[in-house]
mmCIF file of the N, C-alpha and C atoms, coordinates in Angstrom:
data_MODEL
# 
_entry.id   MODEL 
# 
loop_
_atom_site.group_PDB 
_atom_site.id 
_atom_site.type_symbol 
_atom_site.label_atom_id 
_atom_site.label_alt_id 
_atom_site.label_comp_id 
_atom_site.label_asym_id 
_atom_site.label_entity_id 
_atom_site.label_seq_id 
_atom_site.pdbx_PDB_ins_code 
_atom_site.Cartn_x 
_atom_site.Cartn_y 
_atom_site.Cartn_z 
_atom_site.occupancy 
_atom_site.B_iso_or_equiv 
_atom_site.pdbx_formal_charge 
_atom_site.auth_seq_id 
_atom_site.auth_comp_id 
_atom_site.auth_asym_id 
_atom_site.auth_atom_id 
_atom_site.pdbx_PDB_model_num 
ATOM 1   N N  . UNK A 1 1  ? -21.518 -31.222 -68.219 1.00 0.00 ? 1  UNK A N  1 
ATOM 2   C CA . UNK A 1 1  ? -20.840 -32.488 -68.146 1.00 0.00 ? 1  UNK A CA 1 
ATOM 3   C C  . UNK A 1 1  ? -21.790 -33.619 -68.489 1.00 0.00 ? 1  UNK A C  1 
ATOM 4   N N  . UNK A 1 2  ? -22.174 -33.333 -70.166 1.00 0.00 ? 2  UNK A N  1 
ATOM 5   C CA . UNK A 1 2  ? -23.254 -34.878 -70.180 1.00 0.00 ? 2  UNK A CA 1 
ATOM 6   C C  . UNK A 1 2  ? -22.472 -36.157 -70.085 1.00 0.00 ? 2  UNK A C  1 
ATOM 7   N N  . UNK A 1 3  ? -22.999 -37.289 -70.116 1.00 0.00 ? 3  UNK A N  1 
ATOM 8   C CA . UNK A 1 3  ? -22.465 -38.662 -70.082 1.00 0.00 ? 3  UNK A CA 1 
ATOM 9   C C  . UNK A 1 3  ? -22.205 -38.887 -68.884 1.00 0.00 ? 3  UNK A C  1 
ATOM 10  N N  . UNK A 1 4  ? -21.842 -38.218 -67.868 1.00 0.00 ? 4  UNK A N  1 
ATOM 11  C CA . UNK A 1 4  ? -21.210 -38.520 -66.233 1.00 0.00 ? 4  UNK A CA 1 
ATOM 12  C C  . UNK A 1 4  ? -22.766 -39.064 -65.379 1.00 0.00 ? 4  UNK A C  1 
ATOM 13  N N  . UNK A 1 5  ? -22.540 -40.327 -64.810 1.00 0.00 ? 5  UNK A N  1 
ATOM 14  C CA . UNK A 1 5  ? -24.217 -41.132 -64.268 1.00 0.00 ? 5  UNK A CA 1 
ATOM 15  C C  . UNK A 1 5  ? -23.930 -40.364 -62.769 1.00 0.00 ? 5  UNK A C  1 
ATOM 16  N N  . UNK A 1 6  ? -22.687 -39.457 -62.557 1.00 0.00 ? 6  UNK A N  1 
ATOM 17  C CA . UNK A 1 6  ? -22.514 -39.554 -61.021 1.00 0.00 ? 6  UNK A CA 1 
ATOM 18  C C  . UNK A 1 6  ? -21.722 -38.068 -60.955 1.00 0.00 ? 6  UNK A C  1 
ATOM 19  N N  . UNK A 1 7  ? -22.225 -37.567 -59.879 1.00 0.00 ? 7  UNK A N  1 
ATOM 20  C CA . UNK A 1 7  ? -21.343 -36.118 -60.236 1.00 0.00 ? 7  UNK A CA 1 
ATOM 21  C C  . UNK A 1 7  ? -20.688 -36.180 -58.563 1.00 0.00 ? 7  UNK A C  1 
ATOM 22  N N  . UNK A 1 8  ? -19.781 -35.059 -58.507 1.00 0.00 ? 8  UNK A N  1 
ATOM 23  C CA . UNK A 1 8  ? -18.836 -35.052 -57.249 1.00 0.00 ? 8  UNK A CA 1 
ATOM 24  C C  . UNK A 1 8  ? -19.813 -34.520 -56.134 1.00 0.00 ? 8  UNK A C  1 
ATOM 25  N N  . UNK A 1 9  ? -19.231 -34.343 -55.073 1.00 0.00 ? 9  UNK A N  1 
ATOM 26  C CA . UNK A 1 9  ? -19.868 -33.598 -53.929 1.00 0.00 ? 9  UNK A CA 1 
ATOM 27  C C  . UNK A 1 9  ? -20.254 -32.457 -53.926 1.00 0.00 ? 9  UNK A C  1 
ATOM 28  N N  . UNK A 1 10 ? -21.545 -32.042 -54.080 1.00 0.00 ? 10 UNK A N  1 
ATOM 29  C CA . UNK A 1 10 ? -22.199 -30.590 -53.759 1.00 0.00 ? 10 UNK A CA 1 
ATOM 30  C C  . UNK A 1 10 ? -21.746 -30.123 -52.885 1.00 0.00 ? 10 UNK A C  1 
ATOM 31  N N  . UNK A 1 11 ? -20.146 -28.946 -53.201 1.00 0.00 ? 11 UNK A N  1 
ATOM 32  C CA . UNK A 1 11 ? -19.553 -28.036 -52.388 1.00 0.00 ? 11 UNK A CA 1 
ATOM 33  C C  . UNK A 1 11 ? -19.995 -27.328 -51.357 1.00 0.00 ? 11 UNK A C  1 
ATOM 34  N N  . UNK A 1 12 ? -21.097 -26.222 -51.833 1.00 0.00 ? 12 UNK A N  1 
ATOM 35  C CA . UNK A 1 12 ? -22.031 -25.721 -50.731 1.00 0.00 ? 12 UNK A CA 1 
ATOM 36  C C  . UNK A 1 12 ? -22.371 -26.251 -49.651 1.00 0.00 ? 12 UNK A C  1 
ATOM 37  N N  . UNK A 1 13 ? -23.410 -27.302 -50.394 1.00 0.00 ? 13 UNK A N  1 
ATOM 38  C CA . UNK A 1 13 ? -23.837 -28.395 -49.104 1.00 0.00 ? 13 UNK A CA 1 
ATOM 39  C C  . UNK A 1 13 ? -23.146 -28.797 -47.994 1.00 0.00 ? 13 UNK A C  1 
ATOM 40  N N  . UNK A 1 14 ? -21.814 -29.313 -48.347 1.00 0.00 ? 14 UNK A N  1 
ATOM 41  C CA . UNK A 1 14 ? -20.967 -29.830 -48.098 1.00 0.00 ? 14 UNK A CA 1 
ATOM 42  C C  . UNK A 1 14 ? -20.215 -28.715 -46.677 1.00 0.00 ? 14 UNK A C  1 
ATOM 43  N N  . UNK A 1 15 ? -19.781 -27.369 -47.384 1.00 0.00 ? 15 UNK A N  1 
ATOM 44  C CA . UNK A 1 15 ? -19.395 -26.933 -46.388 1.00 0.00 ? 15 UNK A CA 1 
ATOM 45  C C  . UNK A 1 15 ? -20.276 -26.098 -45.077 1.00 0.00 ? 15 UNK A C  1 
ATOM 46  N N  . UNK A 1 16 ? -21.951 -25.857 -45.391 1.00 0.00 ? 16 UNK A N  1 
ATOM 47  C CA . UNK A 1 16 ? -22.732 -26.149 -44.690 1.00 0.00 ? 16 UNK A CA 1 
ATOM 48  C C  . UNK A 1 16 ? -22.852 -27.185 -43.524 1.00 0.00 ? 16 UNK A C  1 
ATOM 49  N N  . UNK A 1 17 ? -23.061 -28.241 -43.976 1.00 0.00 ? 17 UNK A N  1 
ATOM 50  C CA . UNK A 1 17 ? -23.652 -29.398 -42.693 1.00 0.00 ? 17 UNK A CA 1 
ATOM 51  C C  . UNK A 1 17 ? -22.013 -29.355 -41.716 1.00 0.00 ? 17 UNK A C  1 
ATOM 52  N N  . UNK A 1 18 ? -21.074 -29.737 -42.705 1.00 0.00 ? 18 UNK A N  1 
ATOM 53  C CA . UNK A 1 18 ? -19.777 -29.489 -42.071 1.00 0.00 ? 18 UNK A CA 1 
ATOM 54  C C  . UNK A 1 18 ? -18.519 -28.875 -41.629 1.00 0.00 ? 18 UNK A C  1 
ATOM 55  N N  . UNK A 1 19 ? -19.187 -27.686 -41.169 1.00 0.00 ? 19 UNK A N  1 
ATOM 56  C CA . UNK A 1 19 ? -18.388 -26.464 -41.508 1.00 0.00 ? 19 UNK A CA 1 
ATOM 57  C C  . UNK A 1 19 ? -17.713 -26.642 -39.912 1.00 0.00 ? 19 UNK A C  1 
ATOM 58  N N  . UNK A 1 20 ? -16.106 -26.084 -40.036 1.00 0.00 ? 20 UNK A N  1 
ATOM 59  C CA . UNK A 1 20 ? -15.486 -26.293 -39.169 1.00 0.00 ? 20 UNK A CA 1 
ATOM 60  C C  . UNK A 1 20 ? -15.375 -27.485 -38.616 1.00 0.00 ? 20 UNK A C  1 
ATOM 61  N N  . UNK A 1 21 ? -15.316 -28.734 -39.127 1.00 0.00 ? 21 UNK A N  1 
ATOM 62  C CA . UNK A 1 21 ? -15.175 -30.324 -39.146 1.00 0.00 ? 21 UNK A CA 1 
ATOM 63  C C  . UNK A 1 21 ? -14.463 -31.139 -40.055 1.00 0.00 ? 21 UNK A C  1 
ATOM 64  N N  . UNK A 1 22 ? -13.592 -32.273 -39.724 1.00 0.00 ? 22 UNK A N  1 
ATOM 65  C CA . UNK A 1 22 ? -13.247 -32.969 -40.564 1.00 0.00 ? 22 UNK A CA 1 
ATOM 66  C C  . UNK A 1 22 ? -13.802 -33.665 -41.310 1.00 0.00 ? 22 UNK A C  1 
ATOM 67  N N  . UNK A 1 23 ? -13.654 -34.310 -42.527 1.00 0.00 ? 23 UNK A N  1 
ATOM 68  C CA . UNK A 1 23 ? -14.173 -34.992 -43.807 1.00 0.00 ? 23 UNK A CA 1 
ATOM 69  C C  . UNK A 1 23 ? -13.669 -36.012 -44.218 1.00 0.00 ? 23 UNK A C  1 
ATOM 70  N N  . UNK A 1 24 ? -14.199 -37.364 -44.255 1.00 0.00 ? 24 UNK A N  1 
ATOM 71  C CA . UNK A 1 24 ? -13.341 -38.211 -44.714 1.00 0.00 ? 24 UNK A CA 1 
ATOM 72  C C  . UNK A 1 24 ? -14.504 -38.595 -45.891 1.00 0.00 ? 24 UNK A C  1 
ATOM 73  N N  . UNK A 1 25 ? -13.973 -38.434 -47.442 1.00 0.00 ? 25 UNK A N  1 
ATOM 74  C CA . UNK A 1 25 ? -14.600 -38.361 -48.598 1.00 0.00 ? 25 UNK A CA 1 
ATOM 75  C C  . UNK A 1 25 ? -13.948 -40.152 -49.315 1.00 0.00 ? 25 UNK A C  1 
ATOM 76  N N  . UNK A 1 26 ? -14.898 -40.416 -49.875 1.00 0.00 ? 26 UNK A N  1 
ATOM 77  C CA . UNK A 1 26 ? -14.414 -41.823 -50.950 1.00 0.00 ? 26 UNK A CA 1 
ATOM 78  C C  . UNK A 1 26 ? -13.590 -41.382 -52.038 1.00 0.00 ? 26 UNK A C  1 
ATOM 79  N N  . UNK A 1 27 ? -12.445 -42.512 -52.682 1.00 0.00 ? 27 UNK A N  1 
ATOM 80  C CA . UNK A 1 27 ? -11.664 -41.836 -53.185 1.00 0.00 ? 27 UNK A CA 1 
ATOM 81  C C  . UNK A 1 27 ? -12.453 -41.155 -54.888 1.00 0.00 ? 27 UNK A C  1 
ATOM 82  N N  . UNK A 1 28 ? -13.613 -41.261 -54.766 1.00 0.00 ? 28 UNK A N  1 
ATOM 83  C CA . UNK A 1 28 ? -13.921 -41.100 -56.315 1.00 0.00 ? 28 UNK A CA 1 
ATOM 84  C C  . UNK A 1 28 ? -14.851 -39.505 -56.373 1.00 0.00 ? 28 UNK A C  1 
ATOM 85  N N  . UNK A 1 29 ? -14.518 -39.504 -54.925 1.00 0.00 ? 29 UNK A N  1 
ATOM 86  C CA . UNK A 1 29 ? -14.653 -37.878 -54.154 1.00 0.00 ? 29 UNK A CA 1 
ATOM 87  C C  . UNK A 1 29 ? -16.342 -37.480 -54.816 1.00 0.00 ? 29 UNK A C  1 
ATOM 88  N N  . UNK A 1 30 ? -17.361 -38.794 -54.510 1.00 0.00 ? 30 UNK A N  1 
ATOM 89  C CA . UNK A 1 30 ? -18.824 -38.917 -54.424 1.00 0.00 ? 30 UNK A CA 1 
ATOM 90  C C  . UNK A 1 30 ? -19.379 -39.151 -53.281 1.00 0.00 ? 30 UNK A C  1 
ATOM 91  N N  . UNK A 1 31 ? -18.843 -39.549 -52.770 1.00 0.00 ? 31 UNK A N  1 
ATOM 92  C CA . UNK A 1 31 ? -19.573 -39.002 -51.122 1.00 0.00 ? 31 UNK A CA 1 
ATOM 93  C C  . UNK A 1 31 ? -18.671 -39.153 -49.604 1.00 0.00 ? 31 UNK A C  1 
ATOM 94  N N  . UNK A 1 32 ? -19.642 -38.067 -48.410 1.00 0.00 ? 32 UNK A N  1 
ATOM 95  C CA . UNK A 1 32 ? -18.802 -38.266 -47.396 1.00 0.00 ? 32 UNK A CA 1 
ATOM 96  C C  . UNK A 1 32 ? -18.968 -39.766 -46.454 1.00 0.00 ? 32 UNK A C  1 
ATOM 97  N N  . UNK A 1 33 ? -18.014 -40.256 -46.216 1.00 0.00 ? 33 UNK A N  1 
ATOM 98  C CA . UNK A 1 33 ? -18.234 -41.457 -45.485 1.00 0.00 ? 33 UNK A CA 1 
ATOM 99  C C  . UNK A 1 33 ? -17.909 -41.256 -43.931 1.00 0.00 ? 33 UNK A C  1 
ATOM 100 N N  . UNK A 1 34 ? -17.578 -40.145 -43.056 1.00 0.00 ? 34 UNK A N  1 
ATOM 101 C CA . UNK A 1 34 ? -16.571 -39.779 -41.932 1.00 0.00 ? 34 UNK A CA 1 
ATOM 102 C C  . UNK A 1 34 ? -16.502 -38.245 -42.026 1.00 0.00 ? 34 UNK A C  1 
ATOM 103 N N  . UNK A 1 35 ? -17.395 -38.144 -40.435 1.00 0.00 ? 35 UNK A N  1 
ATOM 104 C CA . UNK A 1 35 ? -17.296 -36.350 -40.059 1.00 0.00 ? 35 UNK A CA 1 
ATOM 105 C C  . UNK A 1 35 ? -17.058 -36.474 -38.656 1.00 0.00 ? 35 UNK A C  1 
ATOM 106 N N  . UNK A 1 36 ? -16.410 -35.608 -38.144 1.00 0.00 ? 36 UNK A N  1 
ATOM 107 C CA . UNK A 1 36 ? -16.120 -35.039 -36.973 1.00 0.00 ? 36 UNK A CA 1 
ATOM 108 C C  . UNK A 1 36 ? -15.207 -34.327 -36.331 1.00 0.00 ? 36 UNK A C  1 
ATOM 109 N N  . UNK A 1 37 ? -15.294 -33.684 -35.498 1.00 0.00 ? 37 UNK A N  1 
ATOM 110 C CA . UNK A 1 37 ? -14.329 -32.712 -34.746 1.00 0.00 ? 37 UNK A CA 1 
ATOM 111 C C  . UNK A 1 37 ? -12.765 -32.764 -34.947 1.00 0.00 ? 37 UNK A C  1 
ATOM 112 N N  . UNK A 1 38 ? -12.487 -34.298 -34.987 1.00 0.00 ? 38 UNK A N  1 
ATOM 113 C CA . UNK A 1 38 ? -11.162 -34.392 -34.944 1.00 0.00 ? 38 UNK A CA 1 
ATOM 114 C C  . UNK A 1 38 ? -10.743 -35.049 -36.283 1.00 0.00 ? 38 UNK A C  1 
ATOM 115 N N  . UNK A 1 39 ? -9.786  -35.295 -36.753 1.00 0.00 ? 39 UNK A N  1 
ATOM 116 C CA . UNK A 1 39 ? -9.313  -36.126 -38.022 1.00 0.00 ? 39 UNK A CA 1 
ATOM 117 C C  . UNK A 1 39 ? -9.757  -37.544 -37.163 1.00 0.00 ? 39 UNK A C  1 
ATOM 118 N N  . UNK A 1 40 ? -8.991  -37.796 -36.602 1.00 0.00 ? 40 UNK A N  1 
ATOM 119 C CA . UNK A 1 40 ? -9.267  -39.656 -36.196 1.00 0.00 ? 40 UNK A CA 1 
ATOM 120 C C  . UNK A 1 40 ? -10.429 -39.884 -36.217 1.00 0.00 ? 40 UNK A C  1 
ATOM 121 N N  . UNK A 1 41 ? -11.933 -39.354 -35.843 1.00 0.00 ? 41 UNK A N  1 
ATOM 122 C CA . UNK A 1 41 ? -12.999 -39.801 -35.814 1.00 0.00 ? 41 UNK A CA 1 
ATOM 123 C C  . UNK A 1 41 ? -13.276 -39.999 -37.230 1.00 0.00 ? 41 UNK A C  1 
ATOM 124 N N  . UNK A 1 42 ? -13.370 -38.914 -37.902 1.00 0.00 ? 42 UNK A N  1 
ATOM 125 C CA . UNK A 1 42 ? -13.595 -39.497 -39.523 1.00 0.00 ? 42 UNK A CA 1 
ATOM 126 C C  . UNK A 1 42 ? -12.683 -40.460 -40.221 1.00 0.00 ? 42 UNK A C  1 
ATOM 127 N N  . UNK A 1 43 ? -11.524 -40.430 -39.692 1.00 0.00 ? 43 UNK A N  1 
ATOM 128 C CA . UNK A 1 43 ? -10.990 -41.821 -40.119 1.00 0.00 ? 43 UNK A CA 1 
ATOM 129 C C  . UNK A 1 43 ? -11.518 -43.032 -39.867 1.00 0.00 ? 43 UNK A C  1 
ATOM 130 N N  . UNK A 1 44 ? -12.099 -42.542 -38.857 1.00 0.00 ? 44 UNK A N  1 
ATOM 131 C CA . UNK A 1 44 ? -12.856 -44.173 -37.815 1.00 0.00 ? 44 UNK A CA 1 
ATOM 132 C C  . UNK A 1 44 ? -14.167 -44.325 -38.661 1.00 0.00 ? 44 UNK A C  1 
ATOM 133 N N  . UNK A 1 45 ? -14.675 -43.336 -38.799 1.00 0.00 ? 45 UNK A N  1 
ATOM 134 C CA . UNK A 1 45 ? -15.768 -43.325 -39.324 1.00 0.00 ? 45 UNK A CA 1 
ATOM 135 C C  . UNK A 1 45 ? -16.353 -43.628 -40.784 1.00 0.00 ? 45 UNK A C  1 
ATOM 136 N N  . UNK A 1 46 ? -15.113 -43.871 -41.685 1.00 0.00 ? 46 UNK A N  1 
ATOM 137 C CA . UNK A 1 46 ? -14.622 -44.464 -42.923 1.00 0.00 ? 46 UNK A CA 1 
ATOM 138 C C  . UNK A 1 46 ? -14.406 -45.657 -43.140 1.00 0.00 ? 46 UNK A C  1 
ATOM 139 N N  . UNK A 1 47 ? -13.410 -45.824 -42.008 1.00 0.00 ? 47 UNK A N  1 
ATOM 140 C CA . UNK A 1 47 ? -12.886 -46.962 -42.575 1.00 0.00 ? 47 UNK A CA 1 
ATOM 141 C C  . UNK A 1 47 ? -13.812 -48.086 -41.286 1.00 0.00 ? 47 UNK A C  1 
ATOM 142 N N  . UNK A 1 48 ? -15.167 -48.017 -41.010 1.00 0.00 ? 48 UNK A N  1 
ATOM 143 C CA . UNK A 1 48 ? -16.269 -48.656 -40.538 1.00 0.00 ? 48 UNK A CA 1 
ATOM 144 C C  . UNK A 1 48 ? -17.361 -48.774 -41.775 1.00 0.00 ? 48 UNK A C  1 
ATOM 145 N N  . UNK A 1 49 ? -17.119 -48.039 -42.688 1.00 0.00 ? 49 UNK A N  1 
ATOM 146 C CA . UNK A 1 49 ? -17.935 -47.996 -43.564 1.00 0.00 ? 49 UNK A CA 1 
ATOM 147 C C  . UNK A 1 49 ? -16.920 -48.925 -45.079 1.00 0.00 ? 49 UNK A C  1 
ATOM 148 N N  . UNK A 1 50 ? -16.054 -49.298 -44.327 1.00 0.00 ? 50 UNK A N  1 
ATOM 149 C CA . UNK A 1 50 ? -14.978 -50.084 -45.466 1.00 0.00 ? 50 UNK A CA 1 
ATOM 150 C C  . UNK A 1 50 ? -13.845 -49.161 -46.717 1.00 0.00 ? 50 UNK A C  1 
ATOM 151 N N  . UNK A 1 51 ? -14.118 -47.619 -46.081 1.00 0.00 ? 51 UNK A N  1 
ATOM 152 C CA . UNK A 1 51 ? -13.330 -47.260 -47.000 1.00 0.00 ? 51 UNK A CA 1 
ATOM 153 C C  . UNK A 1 51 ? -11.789 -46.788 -46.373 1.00 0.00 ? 51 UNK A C  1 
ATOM 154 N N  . UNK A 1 52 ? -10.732 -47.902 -46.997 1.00 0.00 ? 52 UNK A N  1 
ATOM 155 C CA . UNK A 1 52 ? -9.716  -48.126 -46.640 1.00 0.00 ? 52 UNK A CA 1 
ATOM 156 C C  . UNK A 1 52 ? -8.659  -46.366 -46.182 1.00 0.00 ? 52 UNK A C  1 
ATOM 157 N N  . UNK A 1 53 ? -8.074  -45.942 -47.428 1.00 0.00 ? 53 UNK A N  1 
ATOM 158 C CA . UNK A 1 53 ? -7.880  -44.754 -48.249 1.00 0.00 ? 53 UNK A CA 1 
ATOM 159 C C  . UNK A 1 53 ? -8.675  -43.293 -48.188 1.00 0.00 ? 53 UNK A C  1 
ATOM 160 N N  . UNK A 1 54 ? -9.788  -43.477 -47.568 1.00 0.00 ? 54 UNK A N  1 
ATOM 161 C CA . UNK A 1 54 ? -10.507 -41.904 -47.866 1.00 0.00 ? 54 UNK A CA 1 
ATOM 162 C C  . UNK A 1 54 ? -9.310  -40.573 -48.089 1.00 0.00 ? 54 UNK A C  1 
ATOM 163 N N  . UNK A 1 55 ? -10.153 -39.467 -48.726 1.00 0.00 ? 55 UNK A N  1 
ATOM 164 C CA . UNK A 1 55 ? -9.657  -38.636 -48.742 1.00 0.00 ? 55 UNK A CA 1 
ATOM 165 C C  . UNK A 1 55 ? -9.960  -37.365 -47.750 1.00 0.00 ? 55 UNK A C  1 
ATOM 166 N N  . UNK A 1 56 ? -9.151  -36.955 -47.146 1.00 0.00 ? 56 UNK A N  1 
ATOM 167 C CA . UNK A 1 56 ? -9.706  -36.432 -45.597 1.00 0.00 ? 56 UNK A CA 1 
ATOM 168 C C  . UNK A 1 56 ? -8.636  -34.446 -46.333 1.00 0.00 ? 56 UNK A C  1 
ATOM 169 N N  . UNK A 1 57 ? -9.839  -34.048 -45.456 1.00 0.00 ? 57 UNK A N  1 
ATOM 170 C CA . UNK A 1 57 ? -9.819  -32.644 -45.343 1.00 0.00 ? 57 UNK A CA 1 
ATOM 171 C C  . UNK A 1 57 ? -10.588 -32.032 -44.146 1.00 0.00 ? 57 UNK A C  1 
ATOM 172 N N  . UNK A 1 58 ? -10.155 -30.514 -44.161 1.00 0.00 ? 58 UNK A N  1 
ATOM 173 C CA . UNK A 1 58 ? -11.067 -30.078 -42.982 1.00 0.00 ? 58 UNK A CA 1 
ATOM 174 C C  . UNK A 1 58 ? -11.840 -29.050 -43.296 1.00 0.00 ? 58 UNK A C  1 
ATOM 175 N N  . UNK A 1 59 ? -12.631 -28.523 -43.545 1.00 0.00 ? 59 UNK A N  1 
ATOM 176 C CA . UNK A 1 59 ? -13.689 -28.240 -43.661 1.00 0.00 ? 59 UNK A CA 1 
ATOM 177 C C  . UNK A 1 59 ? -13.826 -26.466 -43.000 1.00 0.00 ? 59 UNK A C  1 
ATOM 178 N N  . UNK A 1 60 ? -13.591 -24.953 -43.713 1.00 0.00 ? 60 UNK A N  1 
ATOM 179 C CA . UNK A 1 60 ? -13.323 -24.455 -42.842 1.00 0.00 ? 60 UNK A CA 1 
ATOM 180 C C  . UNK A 1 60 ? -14.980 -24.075 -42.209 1.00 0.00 ? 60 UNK A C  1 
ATOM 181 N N  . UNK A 1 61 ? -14.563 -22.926 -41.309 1.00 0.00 ? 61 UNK A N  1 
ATOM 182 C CA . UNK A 1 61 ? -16.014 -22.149 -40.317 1.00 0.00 ? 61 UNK A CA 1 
ATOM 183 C C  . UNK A 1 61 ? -17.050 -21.682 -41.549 1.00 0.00 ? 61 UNK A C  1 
ATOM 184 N N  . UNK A 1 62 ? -16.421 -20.619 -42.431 1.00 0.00 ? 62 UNK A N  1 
ATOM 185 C CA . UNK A 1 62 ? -17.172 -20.246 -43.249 1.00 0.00 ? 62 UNK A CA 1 
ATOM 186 C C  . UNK A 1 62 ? -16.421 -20.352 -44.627 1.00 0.00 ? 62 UNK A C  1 
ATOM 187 N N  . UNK A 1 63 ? -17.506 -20.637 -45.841 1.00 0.00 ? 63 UNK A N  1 
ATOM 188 C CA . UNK A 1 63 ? -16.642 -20.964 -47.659 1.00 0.00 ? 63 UNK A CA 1 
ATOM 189 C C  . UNK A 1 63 ? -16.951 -19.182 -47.776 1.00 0.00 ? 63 UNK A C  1 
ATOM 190 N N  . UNK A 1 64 ? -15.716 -18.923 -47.469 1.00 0.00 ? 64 UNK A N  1 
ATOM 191 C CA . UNK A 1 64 ? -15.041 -17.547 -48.190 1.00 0.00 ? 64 UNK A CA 1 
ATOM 192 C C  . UNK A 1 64 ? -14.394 -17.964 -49.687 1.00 0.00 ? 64 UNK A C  1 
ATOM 193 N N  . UNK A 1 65 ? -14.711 -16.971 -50.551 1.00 0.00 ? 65 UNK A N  1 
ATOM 194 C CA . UNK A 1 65 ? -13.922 -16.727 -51.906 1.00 0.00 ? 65 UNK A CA 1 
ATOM 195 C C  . UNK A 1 65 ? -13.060 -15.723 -51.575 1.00 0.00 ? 65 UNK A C  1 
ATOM 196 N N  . UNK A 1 66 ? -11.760 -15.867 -52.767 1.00 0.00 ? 66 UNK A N  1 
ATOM 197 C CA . UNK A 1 66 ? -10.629 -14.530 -52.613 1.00 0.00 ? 66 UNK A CA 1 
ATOM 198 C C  . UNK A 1 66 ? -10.192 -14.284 -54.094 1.00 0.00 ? 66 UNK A C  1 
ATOM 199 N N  . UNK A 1 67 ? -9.483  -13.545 -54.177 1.00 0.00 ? 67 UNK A N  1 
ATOM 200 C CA . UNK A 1 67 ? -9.194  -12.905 -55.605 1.00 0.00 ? 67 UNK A CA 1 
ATOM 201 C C  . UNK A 1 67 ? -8.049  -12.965 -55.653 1.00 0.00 ? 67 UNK A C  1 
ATOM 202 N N  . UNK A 1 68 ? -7.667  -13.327 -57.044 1.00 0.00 ? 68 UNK A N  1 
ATOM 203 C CA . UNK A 1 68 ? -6.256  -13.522 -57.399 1.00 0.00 ? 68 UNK A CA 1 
ATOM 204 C C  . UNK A 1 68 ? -5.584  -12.101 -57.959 1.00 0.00 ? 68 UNK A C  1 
# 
């Protein structure tokens, strides 16, 4: 992907630090702004950081792959 100054969230990473936790991500889905146990805390925890909109997910225990 040349030309891109900014790439998305390092998946791995991602479900590492926050595994089994909620996520509240910016909408241009470059970084997390809001983590915690429950959805409302990362909402809180977003929209303290000014982001109105985040995009919220949860994060499972372990990043399993499956086969189609």
């Amino acid at each position: 992907m040349k030309g891109k100054s900014k790439k998305a969230i390092e998946k791995l990473t991602t479900y590492k630090k926050y595994a089994n936790k909620w996520i509240a991500i910016t909408p241009d889905e470059k970084k997390v702004v809001g983590s915690g146990r429950t959805l409302s805390k990362a909402i809180k925890e977003a929209k303290k950081k000014g982001i109105k909109d985040p995009i919220l997910t949860k994060i499972p225990k372990k990043a399993l792959g499956y086969l189609l």
